[in-house]
SEVEXDREN-456045 format. One record per residue (C-alpha): x, y, z; residue in three letters. Coordinates in steps of 0.05 Angstrom, whole numbers. Example, Ala and Ser with C-alpha at 12.3 -4.5 7.8 and 13.67 -1.06 7.14 Angstrom:
+--------+--------+--------+-----+
!     px !     py !     pz !   r !
+--------+--------+--------+-----+
!    246 !    -90 !    156 ! ALA !
!    273 !    -21 !    143 ! SER !
+--------+--------+--------+-----+
//
This chain:
+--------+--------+--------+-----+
!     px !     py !     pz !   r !
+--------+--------+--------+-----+
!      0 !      0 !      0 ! UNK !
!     51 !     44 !     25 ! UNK !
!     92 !     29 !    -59 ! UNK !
!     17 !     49 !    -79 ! UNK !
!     19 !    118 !    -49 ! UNK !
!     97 !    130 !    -66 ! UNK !
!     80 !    123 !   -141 ! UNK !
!     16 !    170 !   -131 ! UNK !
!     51 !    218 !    -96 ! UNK !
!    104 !    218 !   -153 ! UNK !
!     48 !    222 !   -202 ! UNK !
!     13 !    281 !   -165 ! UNK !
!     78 !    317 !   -157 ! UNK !
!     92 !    312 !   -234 ! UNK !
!     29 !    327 !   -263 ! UNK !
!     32 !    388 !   -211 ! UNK !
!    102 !    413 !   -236 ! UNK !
!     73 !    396 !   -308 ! UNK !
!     12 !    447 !   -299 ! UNK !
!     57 !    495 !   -277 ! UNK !
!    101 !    501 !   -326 ! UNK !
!     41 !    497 !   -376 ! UNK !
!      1 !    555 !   -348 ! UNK !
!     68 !    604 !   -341 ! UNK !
!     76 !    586 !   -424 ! UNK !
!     20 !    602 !   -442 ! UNK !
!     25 !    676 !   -392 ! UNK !
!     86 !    684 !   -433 ! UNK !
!     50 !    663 !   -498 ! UNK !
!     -4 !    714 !   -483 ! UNK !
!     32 !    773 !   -454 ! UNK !
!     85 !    765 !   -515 ! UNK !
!     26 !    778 !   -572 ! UNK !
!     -7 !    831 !   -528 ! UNK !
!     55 !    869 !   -523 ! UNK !
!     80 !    856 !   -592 ! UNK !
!     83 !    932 !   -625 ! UNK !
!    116 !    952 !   -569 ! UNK !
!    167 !    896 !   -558 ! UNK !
!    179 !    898 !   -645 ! UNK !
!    189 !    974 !   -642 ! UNK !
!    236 !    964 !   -592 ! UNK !
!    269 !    911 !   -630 ! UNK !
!    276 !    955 !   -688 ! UNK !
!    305 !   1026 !   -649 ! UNK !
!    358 !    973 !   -622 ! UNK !
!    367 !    951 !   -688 ! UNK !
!    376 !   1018 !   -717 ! UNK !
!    424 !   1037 !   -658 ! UNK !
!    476 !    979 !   -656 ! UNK !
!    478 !    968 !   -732 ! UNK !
!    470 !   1042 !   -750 ! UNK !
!    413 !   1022 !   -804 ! UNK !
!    342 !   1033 !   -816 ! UNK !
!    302 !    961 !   -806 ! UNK !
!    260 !    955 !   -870 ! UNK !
!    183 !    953 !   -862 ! UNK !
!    172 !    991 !   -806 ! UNK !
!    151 !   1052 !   -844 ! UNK !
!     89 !   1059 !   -890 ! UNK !
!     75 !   1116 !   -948 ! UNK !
!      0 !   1115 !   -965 ! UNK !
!    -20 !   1146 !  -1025 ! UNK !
!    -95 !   1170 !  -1026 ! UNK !
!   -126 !   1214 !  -1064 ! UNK !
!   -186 !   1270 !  -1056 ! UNK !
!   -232 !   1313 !  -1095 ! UNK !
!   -203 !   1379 !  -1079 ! UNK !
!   -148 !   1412 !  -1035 ! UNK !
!   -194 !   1428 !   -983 ! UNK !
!   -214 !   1362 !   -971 ! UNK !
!   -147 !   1339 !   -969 ! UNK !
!   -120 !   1388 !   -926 ! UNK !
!   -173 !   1375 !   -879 ! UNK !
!   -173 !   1303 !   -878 ! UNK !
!    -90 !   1313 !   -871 ! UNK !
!   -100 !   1355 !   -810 ! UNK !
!   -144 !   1306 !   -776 ! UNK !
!    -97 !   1249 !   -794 ! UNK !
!    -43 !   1295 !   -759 ! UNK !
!    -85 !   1313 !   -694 ! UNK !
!    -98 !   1239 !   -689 ! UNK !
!    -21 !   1237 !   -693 ! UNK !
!    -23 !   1175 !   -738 ! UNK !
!     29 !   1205 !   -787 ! UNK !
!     91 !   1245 !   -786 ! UNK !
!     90 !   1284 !   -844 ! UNK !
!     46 !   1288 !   -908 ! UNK !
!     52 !   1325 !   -973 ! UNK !
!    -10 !   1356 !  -1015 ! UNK !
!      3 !   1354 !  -1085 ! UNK !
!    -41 !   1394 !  -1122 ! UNK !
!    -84 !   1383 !  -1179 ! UNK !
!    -67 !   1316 !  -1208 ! UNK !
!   -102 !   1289 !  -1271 ! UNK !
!   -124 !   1217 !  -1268 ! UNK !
!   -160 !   1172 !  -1308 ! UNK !
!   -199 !   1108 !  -1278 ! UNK !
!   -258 !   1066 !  -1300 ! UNK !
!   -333 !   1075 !  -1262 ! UNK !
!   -385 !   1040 !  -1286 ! UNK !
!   -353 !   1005 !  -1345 ! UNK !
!   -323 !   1076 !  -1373 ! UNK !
!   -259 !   1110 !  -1375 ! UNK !
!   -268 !   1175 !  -1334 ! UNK !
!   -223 !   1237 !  -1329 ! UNK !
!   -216 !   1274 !  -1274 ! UNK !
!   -174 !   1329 !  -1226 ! UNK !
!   -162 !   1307 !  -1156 ! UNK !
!   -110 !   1320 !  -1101 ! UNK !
!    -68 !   1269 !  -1080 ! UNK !
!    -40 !   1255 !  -1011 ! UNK !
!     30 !   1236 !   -985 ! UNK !
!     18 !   1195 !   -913 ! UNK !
!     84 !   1182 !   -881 ! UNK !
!     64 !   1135 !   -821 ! UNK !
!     83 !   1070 !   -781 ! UNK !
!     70 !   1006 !   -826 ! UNK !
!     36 !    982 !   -748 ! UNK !
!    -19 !   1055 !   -752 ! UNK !
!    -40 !   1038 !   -832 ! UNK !
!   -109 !   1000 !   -815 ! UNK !
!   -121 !   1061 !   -759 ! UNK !
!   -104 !   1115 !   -819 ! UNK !
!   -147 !   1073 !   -868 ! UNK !
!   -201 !   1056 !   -826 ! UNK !
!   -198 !   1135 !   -812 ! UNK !
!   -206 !   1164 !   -874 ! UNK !
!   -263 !   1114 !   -899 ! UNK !
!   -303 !   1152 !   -842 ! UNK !
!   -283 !   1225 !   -864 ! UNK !
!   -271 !   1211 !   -942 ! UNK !
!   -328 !   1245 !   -996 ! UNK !
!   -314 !   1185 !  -1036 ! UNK !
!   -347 !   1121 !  -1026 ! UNK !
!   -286 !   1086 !  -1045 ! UNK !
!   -223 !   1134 !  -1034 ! UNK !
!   -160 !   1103 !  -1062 ! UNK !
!   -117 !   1083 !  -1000 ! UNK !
!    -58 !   1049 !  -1020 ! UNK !
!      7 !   1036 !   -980 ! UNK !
!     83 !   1018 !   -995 ! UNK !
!    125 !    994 !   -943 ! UNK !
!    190 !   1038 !   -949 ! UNK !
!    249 !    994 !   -945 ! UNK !
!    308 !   1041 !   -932 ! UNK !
!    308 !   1117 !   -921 ! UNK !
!    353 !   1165 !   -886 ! UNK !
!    365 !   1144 !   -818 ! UNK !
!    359 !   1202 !   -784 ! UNK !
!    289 !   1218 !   -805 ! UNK !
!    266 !   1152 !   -796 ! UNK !
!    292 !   1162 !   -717 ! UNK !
!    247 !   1226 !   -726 ! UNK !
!    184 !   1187 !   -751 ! UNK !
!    188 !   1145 !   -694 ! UNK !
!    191 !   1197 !   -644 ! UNK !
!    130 !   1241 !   -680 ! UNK !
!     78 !   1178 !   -673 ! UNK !
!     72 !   1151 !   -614 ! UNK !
!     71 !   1075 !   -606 ! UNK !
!      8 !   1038 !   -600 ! UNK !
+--------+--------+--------+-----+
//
């Protein structure tokens, strides 16, 4: 009786260290995706500071475009209250062509220069849907794969992370 409880005791003791170490992997698990943006933006500024180059992907351009300066300027200042960029340009008055409806259609619009984190392009996007005139404003982003160090360092510090 007494080799009965030895072996159940060894069991008990097992399965006890076993659930342990299960439930503090999947803590880690779950605190490692929740903190994610902060712990890869972190991985990238140490990047950039021991290898003294930019970490490609971490910075967006979006490209959208709008019926008029006004609108654009307005919807730029709102993207830049929200601080979700760090910089954008207005071009004026470009001339597109697109089809609507099965036609070719030409048009003047403004387009808009977004510089932004690649991690704040759904926020921007799901942004400008709300404000846009269009029904379906072009929103298109590139991830920028090298740039000027110092003005990457510059983006980071104008957005805040998530």
């Amino acid at each position: 009786m007494e080799w009965l409880f030895q072996r159940c005791h060894k069991e008990a003791v097992f399965f006890s260290g076993f659930r342990s170490v299960l439930l503090m992997s999947c803590l880690l698990l779950v605190l490692s995706v929740s903190m994610y943006p902060g712990l890869w933006s972190i991985g990238v500024q140490l990047h950039s500071a021991f290898t003294g180059s930019y970490a490609p992907g971490h910075h967006s351009l979006l490209l959208i475009n709008s019926p008029n300066e006004l609108a654009a300027r307005d919807i730029g200042r709102a993207i830049m209250e929200r601080q979700l960029a760090a910089s954008i340009n207005i071009l004026a008055r470009t001339s597109t062509m697109y089809y609507w409806k099965g036609e070719i259609q030409d048009a003047s619009e403004v387009l808009m220069l977004v510089k932004t984190k690649t991690s704040r392009i759904q926020q921007v996007m799901d942004f400008v849907r709300s404000v846009h005139p269009y029904a379906n404003p072009e929103v298109l982003s590139f991830l920028v794969e090298d740039g000027s160090l110092a003005y990457m360092k510059w983006m980071d510090e104008a957005i805040p992370d998530d």
